[in-house]
C-alpha positions, 0 to 999 in steps of 0.5 A, spaced: 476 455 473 470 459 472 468 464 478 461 463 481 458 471 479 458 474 486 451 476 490 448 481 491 453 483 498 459 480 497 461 475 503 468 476 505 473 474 511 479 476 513 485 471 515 489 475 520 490 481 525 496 482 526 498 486 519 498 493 521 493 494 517 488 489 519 484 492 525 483 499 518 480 494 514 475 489 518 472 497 520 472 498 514 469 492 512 463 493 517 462 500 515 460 498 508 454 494 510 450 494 504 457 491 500 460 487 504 457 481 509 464 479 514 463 471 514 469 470 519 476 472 522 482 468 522 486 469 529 493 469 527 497 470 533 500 463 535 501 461 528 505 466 526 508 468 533 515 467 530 513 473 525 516 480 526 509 483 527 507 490 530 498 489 531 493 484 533 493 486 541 487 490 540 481 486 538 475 491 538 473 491 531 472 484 531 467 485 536 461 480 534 464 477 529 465 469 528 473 466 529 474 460 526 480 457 523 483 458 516 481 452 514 474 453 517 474 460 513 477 457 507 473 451 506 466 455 506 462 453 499 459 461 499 465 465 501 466 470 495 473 472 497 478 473 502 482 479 506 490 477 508 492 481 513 498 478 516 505 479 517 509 481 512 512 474 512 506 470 512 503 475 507 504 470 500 505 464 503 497 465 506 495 468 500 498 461 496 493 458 500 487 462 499 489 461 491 489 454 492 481 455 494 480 459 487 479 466 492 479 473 489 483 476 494 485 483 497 493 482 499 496 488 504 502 490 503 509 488 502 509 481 499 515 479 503 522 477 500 522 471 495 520 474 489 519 467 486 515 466 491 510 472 489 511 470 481 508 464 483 502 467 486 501 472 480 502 468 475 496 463 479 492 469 480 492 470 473 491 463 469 485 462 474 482 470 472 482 471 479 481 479 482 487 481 485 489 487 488 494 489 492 494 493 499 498 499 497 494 504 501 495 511 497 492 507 490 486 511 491 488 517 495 486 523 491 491 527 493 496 521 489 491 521 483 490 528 482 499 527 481 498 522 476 492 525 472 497 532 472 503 528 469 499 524 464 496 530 461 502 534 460 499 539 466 506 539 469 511 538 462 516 532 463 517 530 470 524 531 471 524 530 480 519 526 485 521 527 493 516 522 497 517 522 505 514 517 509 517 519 515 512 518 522 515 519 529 509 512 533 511 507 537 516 508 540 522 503 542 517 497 540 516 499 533 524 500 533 525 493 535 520 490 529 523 495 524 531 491 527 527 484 526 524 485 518 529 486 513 529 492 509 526 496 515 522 502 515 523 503 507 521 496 506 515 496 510 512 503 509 516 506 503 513 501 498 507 505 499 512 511 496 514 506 491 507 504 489 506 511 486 512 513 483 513 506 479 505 508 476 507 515 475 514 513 471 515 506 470 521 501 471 527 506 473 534 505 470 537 505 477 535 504 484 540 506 490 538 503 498 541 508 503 540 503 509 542 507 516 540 507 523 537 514 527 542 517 532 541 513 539 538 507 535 542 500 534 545 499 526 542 493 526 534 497 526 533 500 519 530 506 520 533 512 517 532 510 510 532 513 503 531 510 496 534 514 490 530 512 483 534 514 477 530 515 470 533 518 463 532 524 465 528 525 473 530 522 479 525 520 485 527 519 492 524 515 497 525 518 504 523 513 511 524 515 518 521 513 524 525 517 529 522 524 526 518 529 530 512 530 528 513 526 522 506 523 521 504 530 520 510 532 516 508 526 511 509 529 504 509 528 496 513 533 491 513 532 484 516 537 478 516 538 472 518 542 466 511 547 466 510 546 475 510 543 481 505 539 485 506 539 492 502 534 497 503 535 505 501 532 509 499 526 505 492 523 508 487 527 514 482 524 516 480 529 522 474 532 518 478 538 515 479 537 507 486 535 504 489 540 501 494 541 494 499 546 491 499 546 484 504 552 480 504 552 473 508 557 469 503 556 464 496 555 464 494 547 463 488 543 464 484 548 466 488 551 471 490 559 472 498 559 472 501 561 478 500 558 485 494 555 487 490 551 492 486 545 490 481 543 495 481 535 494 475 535 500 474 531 506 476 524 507 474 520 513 476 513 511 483 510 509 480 503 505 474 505 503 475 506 496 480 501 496 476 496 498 470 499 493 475 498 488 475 491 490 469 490 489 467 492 482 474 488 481 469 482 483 463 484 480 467 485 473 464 492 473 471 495 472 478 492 470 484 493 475 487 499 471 494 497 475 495 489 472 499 483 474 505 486 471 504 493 475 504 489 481 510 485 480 515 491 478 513 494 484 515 490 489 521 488 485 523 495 486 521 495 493 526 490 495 531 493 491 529 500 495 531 496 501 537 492 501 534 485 500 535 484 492 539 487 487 537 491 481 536 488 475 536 494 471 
């Protein structure tokens, strides 16, 4: 089918407020005025009421806004495009739907547990030339794209170690209770954002090994003291996840080595207006950088979705292409099962 072009302000409406992410994106959204028209909001609280969810109780950014069923929502003839943020289980499932419509499309993260199931939404994104982008939330972290730009141009030699952590200490004894009712747990839900980058950065492993345990104090049915060993050639990744350690938002880290330096990242993201910072040290000068120890002011950021989203847009426009693709995103969330228990890996 051939895509209507997109007006001016792209009109957009969100299926779902129960994703994590959800509440994030509507107020980004809403701050991009001049780039987005919001058309609707889907409530899906009682429909995936059997869903392991952990958001949507907390409706403030989607005050004003119109609610109208999915049906609703999809059947407009001037919609340019939807935002899917339910639960994890219902991600694809909804997004399928929205493919049906012939709709660009910004899905969150993760695409659930059936593989086929995700297959089969890829391949229909990419027979009708769809834009399609994955809600994976460090895409665009400058912090993470400095790393890949530093592997790419041989700054740091060969990568030889990645160590990712994506601890945090929120939530308390409910998100404990959603980490027990999703497969996979705390690798699963927020270690693929870890996975994400390290796929980009190094391709398909030769290996990957899930370690699936509970914290002290916690029942061995919640998953949430988790790590993922990656194996390559010659480098190793690992994948750190908890949801019991102090301070641990705060804490959130990215390492990279290689044969000529070491890039650290810590904490991964701030928003509090003070900038983010990296810690480069190279044994020779590369790339313009003096060797040595040296901090990069990555400035300030206010706003985790915003250039996500921007992205989206110019997908949309045909401004630009999708510099990640189809198979980029397929290969991570075959590693993302793996990472956490729920398939084997293939090799």
């Amino acid at each position: 089918m051939s895509l209507r072009p997109p007006r001016e302000r792209l009109r957009i409406g969100q299926i779902g407020v129960c994703h994590e992410h959800a509440e994030g994106k509507m107020r980004t959204l809403r701050a991009l005025p001049a780039v987005f028209e919001v058309v609707g909001v889907v409530d899906d609280r009682a429909a995936t009421a059997g869903s392991a969810r952990f958001a949507g109780d907390d409706l403030a950014a989607y005050d004003g806004l119109r609610w109208m069923s999915e049906a609703e929502l999809l059947a407009l003839p001037d919609l340019d495009a939807v935002v899917v943020e339910t639960p994890n289980a219902d991600l694809v499932p909804t997004a399928l739907r929205c493919l049906e419509r012939g709709l660009p499309m910004h899905l969150d993260k993760p695409a659930g547990w059936d593989l086929a199931l995700y297959d089969r939404l890829l391949a229909g994104c990419d027979a009708r030339g769809l834009p399609f982008q994955m809600g994976y939330m460090f895409r665009n972290n400058p912090g993470f794209r400095f790393c890949l730009q530093a592997i790419r141009a041989g700054w740091i030699g060969e990568v030889c170690e990645i160590q990712a952590d994506m601890s945090h200490d929120y939530g308390g004894e409910p998100y404990q209770r959603y980490l027990g009712a999703m497969p996979g747990g705390i690798m699963f839900n927020l270690g693929c954002h870890l996975i994400d980058f390290v796929i980009e950065a190094l391709g398909r492993p030769e290996r990957i090994t899930p370690f699936l345990r509970s914290a002290p104090g916690d029942a061995a049915a919640i998953p949430n003291n988790t790590l993922a060993v990656l194996e390559y050639p010659q480098a190793m990744a690992t994948v750190r996840a908890c949801s019991r350690k102090v301070a641990g938002l705060e804490q959130r880290r990215l390492t990279v080595c290689g044969t000529n330096g070491t890039i650290e990242l810590c904490p991964l993201e701030r928003f509090d207006g003070e900038p983010l910072l990296l810690h480069l040290t190279l044994r020779e000068a590369r790339g313009g950088h003096a060797a040595g120890r040296q901090v990069i002011d990555l400035g300030v950021r206010r706003d985790r979705y915003q250039d996500h989203l921007l992205e989206f847009a110019r997908i949309i426009r045909g401004e630009e292409q999708d510099r990640r693709g189809r198979a980029h995103d397929r290969l991570v969330h075959e590693a993302v099962l793996a990472a956490s228990g729920c398939a084997p890996w293939p090799g």
